[in-house]
DRENSE-843754 format. One record per residue: x, y, z of N, C-alpha, C in turn. Coordinates in Angstrom, 1 decimal, padded with zeros to 4 digits, m for minus. Example, Ala and Ser with C-alpha at 12.3 -4.5 7.8 and 13.67 -1.06 7.14 Angstrom:
REM residues 2
    n.x    n.y    n.z   ca.x   ca.y   ca.z    c.x    c.y    c.z
  013.2 m005.7  007.8  012.3 m004.5  007.8  013.2 m003.3  007.8
  012.8 m002.2  007.1  013.7 m001.1  007.1  012.9  000.0  007.9
END
This chain:
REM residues 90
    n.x    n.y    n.z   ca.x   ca.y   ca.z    c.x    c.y    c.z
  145.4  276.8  168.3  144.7  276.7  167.0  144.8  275.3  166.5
  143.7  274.7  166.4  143.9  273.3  165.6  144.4  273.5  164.5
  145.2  272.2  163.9  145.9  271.7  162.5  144.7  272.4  160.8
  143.5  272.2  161.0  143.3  272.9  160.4  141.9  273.9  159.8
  142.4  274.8  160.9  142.4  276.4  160.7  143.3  277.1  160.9
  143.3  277.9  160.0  144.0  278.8  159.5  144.0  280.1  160.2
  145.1  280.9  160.3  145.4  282.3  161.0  144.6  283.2  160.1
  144.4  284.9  160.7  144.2  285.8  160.1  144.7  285.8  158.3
  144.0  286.3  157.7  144.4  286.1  156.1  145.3  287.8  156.4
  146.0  287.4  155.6  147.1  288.8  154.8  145.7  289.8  153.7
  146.0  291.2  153.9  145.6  292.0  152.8  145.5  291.8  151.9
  144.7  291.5  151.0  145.2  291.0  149.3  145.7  293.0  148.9
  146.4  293.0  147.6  146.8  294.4  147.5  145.3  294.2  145.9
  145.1  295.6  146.6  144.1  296.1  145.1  144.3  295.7  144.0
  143.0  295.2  143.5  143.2  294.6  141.8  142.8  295.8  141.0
  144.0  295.8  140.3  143.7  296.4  139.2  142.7  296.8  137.8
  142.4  297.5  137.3  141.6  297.2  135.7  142.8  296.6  135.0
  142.5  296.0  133.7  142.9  295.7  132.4  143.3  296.7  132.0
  144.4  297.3  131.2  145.0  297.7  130.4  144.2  297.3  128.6
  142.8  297.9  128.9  142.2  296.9  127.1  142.2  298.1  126.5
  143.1  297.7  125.1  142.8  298.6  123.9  141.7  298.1  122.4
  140.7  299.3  123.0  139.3  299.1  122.0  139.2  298.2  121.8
  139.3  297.0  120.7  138.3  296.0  120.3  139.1  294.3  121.2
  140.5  295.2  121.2  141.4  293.6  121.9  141.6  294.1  123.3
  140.9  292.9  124.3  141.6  292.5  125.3  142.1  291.6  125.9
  143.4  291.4  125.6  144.1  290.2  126.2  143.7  289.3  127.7
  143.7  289.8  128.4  143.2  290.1  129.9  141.9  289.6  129.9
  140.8  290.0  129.5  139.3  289.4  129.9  138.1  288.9  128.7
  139.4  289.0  127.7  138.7  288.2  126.4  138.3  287.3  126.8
  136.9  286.7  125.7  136.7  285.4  126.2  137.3  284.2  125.0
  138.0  284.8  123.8  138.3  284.1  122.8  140.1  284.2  122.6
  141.0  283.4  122.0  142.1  283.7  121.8  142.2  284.3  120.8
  142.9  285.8  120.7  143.4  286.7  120.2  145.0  286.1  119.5
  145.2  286.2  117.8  146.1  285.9  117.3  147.5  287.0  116.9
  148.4  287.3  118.0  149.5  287.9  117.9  150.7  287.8  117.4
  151.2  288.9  116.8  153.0  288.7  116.6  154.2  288.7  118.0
  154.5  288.1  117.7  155.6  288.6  119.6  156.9  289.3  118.1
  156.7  290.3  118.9  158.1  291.2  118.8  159.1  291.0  119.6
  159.5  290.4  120.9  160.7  290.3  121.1  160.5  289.6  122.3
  161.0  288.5  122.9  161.2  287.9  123.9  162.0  288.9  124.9
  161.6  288.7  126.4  162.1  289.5  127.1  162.5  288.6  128.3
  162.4  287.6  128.4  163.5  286.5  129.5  162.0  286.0  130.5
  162.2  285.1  131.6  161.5  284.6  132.2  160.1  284.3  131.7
  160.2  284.1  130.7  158.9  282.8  129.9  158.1  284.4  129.3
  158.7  285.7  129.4  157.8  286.7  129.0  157.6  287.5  127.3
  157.1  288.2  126.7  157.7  288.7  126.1  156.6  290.0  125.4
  156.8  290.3  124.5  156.7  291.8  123.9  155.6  291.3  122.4
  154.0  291.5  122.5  153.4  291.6  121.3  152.9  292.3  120.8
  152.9  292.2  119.6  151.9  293.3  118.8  150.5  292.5  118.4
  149.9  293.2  119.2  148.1  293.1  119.2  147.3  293.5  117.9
  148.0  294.7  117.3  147.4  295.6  116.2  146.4  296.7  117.0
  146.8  296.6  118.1  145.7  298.2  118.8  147.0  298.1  119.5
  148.1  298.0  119.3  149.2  298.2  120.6  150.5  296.8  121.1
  150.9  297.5  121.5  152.5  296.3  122.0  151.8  295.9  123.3
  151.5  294.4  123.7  151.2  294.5  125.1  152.5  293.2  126.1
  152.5  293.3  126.9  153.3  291.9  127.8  152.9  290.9  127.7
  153.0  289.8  127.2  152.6  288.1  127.3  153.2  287.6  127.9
  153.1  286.4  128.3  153.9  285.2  128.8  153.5  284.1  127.5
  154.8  283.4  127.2  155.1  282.4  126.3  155.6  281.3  126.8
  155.4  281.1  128.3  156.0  280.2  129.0  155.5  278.8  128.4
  154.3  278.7  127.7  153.8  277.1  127.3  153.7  276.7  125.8
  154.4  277.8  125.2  154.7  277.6  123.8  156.2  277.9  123.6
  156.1  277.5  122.0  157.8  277.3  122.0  158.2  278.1  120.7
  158.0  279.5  120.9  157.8  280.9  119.9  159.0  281.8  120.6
  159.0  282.5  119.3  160.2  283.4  119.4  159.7  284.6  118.8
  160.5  285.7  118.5  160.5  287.0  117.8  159.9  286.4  116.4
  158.9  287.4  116.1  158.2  287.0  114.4  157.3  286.1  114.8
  156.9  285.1  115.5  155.9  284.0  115.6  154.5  285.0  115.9
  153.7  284.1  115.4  151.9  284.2  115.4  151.9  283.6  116.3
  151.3  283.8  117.8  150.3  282.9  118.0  149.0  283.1  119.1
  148.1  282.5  119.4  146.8  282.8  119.8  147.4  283.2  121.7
  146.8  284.0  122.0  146.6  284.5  123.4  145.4  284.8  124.1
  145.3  283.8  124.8  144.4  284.1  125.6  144.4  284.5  127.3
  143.9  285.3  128.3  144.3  285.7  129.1  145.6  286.3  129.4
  146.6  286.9  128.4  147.9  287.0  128.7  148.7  286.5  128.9
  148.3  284.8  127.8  149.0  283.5  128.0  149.1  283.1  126.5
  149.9  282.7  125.8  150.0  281.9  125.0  150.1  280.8  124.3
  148.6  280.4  124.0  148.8  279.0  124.2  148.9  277.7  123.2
  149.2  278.7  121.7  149.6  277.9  120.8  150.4  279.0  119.5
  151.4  278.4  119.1  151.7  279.0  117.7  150.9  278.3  116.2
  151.0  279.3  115.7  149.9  279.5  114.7  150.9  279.0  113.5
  150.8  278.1  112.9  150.9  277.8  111.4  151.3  279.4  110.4
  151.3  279.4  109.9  151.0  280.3  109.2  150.8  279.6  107.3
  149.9  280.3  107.0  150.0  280.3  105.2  150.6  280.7  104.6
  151.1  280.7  103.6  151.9  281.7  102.4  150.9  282.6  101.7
  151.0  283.9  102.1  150.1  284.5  101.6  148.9  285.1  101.9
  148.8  284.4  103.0  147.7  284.7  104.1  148.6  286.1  104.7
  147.7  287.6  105.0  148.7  288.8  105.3  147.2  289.1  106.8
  146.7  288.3  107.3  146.1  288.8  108.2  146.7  289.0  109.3
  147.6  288.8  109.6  148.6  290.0  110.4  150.4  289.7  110.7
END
């Protein structure tokens, strides 16, 4: 086999659906969705509340903890959110 071509490909394993609840989906949104993380859970991951549901994020490129706002997109988190005084939108 020459340098480059490549062997038989491996199986990919079945892709799944999205886990989307009603109006929020983290996963195939096309806009960032603004979350609470309820609790960090180790390797850059953690625990949010969506308001339709607790879902898994990664927080690996922001620098948020338990209680923080911030926007998600794809199941990524890619900014913490300011917040207002007063402002109760979530």
């Amino acid at each position: 086999m020459r340098p480059d071509q490549s062997g038989p490909k491996a199986a990919e394993p079945p892709q799944t659906a999205p886990d989307c609840h009603e109006d929020v989906c983290l996963t195939c949104s096309d806009q960032a969705i603004p979350v609470r993380i309820q609790r960090l859970l180790g390797d850059g991951l953690a625990l949010a509340d969506t308001g339709a549901g607790t879902e898994e994020i990664s927080v690996a490129l922001v620098d948020a903890g338990a209680g923080d706002l911030v926007l998600v997109h794809a199941k990524e988190a890619i900014s913490r959110v300011q917040e207002v005084p007063g402002d109760e939108r979530r």
